[in-house]
TIRO-128610 format. One record per residue (C-alpha): residue in three letters; residue number from 0; x, y, z. Coordinates in Angstrom, 3 decimals. Layout:
// TIRO-128610
(node "ALA", NUM, (X, Y, Z))
...
***
This chain:
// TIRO-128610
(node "UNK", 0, (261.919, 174.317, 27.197))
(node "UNK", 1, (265.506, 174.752, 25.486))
(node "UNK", 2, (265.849, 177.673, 22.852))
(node "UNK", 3, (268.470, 178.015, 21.059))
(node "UNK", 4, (268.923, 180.440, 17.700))
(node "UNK", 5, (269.429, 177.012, 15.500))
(node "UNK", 6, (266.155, 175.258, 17.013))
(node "UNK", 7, (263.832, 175.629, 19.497))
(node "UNK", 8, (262.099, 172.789, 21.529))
(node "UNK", 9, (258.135, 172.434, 21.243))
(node "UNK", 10, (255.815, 172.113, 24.521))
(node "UNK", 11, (255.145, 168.034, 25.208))
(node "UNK", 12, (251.408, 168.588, 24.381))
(node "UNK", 13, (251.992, 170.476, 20.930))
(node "UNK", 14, (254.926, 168.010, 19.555))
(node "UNK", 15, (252.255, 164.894, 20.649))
(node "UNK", 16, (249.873, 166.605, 18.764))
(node "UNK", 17, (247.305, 166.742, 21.962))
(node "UNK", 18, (246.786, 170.567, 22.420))
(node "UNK", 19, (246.596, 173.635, 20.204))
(node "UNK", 20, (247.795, 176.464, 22.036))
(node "UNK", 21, (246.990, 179.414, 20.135))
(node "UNK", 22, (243.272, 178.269, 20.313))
(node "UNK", 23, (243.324, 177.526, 23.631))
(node "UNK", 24, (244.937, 181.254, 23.944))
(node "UNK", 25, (241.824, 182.977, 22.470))
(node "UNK", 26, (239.912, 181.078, 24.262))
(node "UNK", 27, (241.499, 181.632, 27.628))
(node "UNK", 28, (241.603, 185.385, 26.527))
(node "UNK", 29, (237.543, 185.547, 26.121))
(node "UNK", 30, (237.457, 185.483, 29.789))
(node "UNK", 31, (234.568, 182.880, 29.889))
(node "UNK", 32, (233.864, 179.682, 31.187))
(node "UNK", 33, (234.385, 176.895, 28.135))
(node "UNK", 34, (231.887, 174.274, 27.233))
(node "UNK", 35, (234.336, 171.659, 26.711))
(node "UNK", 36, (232.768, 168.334, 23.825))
(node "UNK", 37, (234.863, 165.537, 23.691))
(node "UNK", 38, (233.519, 162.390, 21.557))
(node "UNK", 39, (235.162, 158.806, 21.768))
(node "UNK", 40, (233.578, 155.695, 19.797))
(node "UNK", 41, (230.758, 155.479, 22.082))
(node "UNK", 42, (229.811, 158.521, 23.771))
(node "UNK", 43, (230.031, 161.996, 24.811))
(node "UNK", 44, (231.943, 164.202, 27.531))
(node "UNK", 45, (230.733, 167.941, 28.131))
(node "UNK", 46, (232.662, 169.465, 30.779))
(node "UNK", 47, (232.516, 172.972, 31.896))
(node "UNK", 48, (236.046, 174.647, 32.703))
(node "UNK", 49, (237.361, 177.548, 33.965))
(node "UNK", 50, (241.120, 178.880, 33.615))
(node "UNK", 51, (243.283, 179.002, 36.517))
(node "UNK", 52, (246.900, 179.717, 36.940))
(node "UNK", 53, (247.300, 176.783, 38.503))
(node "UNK", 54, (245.479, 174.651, 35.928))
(node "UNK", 55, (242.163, 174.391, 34.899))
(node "UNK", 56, (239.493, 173.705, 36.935))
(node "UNK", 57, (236.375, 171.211, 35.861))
(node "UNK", 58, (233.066, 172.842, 37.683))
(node "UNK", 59, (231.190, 169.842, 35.903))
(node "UNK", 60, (231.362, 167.486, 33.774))
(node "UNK", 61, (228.913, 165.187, 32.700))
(node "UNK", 62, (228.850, 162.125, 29.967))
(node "UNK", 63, (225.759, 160.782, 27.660))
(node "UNK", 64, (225.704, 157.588, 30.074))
(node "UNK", 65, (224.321, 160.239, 32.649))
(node "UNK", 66, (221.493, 160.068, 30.008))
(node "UNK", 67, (219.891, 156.411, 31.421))
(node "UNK", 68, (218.500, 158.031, 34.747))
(node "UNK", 69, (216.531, 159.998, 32.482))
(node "UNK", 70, (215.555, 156.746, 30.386))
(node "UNK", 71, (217.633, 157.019, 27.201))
(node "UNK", 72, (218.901, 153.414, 26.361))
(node "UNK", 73, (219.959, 154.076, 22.575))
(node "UNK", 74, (223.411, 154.208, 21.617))
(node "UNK", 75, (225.496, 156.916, 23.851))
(node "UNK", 76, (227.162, 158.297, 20.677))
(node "UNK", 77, (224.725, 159.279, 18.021))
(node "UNK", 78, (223.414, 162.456, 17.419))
(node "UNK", 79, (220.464, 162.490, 19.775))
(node "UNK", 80, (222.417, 161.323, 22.242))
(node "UNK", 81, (224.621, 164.396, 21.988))
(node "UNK", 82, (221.720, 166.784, 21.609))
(node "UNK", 83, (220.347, 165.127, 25.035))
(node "UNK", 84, (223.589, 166.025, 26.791))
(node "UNK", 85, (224.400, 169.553, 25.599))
(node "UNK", 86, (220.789, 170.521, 27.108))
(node "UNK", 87, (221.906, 168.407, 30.467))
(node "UNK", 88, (224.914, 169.825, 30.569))
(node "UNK", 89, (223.495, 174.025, 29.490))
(node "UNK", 90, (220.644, 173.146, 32.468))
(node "UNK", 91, (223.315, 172.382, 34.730))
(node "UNK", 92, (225.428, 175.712, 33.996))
(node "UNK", 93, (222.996, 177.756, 34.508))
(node "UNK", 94, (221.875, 176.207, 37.725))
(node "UNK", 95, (225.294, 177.523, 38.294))
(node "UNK", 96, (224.477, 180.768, 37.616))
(node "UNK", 97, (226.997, 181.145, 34.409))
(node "UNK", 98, (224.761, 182.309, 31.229))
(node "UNK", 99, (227.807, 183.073, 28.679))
(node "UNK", 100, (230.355, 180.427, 27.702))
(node "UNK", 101, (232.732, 179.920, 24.651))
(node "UNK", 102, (232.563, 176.373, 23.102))
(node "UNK", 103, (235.721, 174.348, 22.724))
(node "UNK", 104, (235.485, 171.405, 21.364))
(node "UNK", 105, (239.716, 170.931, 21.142))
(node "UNK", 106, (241.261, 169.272, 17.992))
(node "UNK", 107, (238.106, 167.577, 17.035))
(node "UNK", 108, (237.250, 168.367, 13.266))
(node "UNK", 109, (234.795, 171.725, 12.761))
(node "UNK", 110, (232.352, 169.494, 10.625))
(node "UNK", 111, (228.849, 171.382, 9.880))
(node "UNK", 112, (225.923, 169.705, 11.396))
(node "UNK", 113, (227.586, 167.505, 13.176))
(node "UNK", 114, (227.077, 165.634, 15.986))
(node "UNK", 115, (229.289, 167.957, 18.153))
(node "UNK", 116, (227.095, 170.675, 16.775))
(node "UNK", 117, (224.163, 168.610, 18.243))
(node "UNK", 118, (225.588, 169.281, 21.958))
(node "UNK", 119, (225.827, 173.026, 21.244))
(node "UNK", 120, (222.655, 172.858, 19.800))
(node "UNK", 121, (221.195, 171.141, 22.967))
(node "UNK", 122, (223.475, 173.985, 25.369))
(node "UNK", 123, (221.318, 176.776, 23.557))
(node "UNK", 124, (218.446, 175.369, 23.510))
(node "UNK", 125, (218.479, 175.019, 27.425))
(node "UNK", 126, (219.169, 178.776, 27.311))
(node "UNK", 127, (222.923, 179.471, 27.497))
(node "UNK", 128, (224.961, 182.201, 25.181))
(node "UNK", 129, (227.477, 180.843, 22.974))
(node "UNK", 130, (228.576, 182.714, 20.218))
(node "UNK", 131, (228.507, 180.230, 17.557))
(node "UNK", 132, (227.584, 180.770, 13.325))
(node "UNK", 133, (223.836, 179.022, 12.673))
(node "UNK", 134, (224.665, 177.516, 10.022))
(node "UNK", 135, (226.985, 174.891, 11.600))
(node "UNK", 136, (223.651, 173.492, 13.829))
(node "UNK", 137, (222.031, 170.263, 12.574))
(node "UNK", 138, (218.906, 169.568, 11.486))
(node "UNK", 139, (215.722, 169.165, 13.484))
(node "UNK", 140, (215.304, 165.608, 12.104))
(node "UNK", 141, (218.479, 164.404, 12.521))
(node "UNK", 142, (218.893, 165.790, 16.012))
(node "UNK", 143, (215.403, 163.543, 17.374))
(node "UNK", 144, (217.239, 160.859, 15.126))
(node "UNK", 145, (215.244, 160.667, 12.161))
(node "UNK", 146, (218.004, 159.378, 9.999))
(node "UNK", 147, (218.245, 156.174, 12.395))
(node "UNK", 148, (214.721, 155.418, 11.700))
(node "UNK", 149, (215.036, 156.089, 7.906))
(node "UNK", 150, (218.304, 153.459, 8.076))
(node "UNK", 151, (216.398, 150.563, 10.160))
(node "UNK", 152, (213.687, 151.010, 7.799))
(node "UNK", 153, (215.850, 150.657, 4.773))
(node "UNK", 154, (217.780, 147.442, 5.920))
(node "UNK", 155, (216.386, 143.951, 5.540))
(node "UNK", 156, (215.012, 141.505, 8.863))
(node "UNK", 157, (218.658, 140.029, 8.477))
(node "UNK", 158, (220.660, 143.255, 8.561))
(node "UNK", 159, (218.074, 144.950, 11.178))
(node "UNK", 160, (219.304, 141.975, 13.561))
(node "UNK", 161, (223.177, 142.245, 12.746))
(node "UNK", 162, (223.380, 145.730, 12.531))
(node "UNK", 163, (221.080, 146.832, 15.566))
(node "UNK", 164, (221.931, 143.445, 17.820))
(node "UNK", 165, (222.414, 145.815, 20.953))
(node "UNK", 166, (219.224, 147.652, 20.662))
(node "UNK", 167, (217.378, 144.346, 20.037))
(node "UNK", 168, (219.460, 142.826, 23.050))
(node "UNK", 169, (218.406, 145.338, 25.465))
(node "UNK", 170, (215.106, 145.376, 24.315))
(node "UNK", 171, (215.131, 148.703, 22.438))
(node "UNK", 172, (213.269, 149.648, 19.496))
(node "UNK", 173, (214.649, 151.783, 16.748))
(node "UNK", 174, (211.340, 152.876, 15.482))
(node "UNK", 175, (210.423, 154.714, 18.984))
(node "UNK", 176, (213.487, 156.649, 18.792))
(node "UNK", 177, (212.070, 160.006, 17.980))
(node "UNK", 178, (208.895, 159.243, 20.488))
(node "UNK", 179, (212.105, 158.612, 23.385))
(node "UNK", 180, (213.864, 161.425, 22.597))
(node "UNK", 181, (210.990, 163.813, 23.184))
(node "UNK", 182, (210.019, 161.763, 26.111))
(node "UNK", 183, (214.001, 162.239, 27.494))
(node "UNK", 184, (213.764, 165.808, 26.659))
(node "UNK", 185, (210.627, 166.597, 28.518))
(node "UNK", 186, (211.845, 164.784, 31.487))
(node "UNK", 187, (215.017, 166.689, 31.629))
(node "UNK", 188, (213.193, 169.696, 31.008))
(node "UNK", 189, (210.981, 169.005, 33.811))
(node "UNK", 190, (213.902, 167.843, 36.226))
(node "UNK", 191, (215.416, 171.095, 35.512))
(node "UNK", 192, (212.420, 173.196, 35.569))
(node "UNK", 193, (212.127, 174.881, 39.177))
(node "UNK", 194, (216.215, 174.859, 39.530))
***
C-alpha cells in the first residue's frame, strides 16, 4: 500500500467496495466466533468463522440447499427458508461446543425483519447468544411463510401457474407451506436432539 502526504492508496477489497474494514475490526475485536449470512438470488450461506492471523478460518458452513435432506423443497431463498438454516446452522455450533457468537452479515443492508433477520432468528432459537436488538426479528407468520400463502391465495388460476411454475413443477404445494415448515423444524430439531 503506497502513502504518500498528497494521497494515500486504499486496500483492493475497500476501493472494490467488497469489505468494510472498520466493521470487520469490531468484530474481530469481540473476540468471538462470527455467524457469517450471505444471501444471493436463490439461497442462503451461514458460515461460522473464526479470526486467524493467517486468514480466517470457516469451522462450517452450511447453505439452505442442505435444507432437502430434511424435506424442504420450497424456494431456497425466502424467509422460511432462512429461518430453517439459521436453526441448522445454531444446532451445528453448538454441537461444537461454541454458545456466544457475533452476527455479521457483511455489506448486506440492516433491513428490520428481514429475511437475514430470519437466520438469526432461527440461530437463537436453536439456543445460541448473539447480541442482537429484538426489534429487528421478523414476525412469527412471516417466518413459517404465511405471507406466501396469503400471495398464492390472492393471485388468479393463471398467475398461480406463471408465478409458482417451479413449485407446481416439482410437485409442491404452496398452501402446505406452513404445515412443511413445522414438519422441517421438528425434524431438525429431532436430528439435533441427543447431539
Amino acid at each position: 500500500m503506497a502513502i504518500n502526504k498528497k494521497y494515500t492508496t486504499l486496500y483492493k477489497r475497500k476501493k472494490l467496495g467488497l469489505t468494510d474494514y472498520k466493521s470487520r475490526l469490531r468484530l474481530i475485536l469481540s473476540k468471538k466466533p462470527r455467524l457469517v449470512i450471505r444471501k444471493s438470488l436463490n439461497k442462503f450461506i451461514a458460515q461460522l468463522i473464526i479470526y486467524d492471523k493467517n486468514g480466517d478460518k470457516i469451522l462450517k458452513s452450511l447453505n439452505t440447499n442442505n435444507l432437502k435432506k430434511f424435506g424442504w423443497n420450497y424456494h431456497k431463498g425466502n424467509m422460511p427458508s432462512a429461518y430453517l438454516l439459521g436453526l441448522l446452522i445454531g444446532l451445528e455450533t453448538k454441537k461444537l461446543k461454541i454458545n456466544d457468537v457475533v452476527l455479521d452479515i457483511g455489506l448486506n443492508e440492516s433491513i428490520k425483519k428481514s429475511s437475514l433477520y430470519s437466520v438469526l432468528k432461527g440461530a437463537l432459537d436453536s439456543g445460541l447468544n448473539i447480541p442482537h436488538n429484538k426489534e429487528v426479528l421478523p414476525d412469527e407468520d412471516r417466518i413459517k411463510g404465511k405471507h406466501i400463502l396469503d400471495y398464492y391465495n390472492k393471485l388468479s388460476q393463471n398467475e398461480k401457474t406463471k408465478q409458482f411454475s417451479k413449485y407446481l413443477k416439482n410437485n409442491v404445494n404452496p398452501t402446505n407451506i406452513i404445515k412443511e415448515f413445522d414438519e422441517a423444524k421438528s425434524k431438525i430439531l429431532k436430528e439435533y436432539k441427543n447431539a
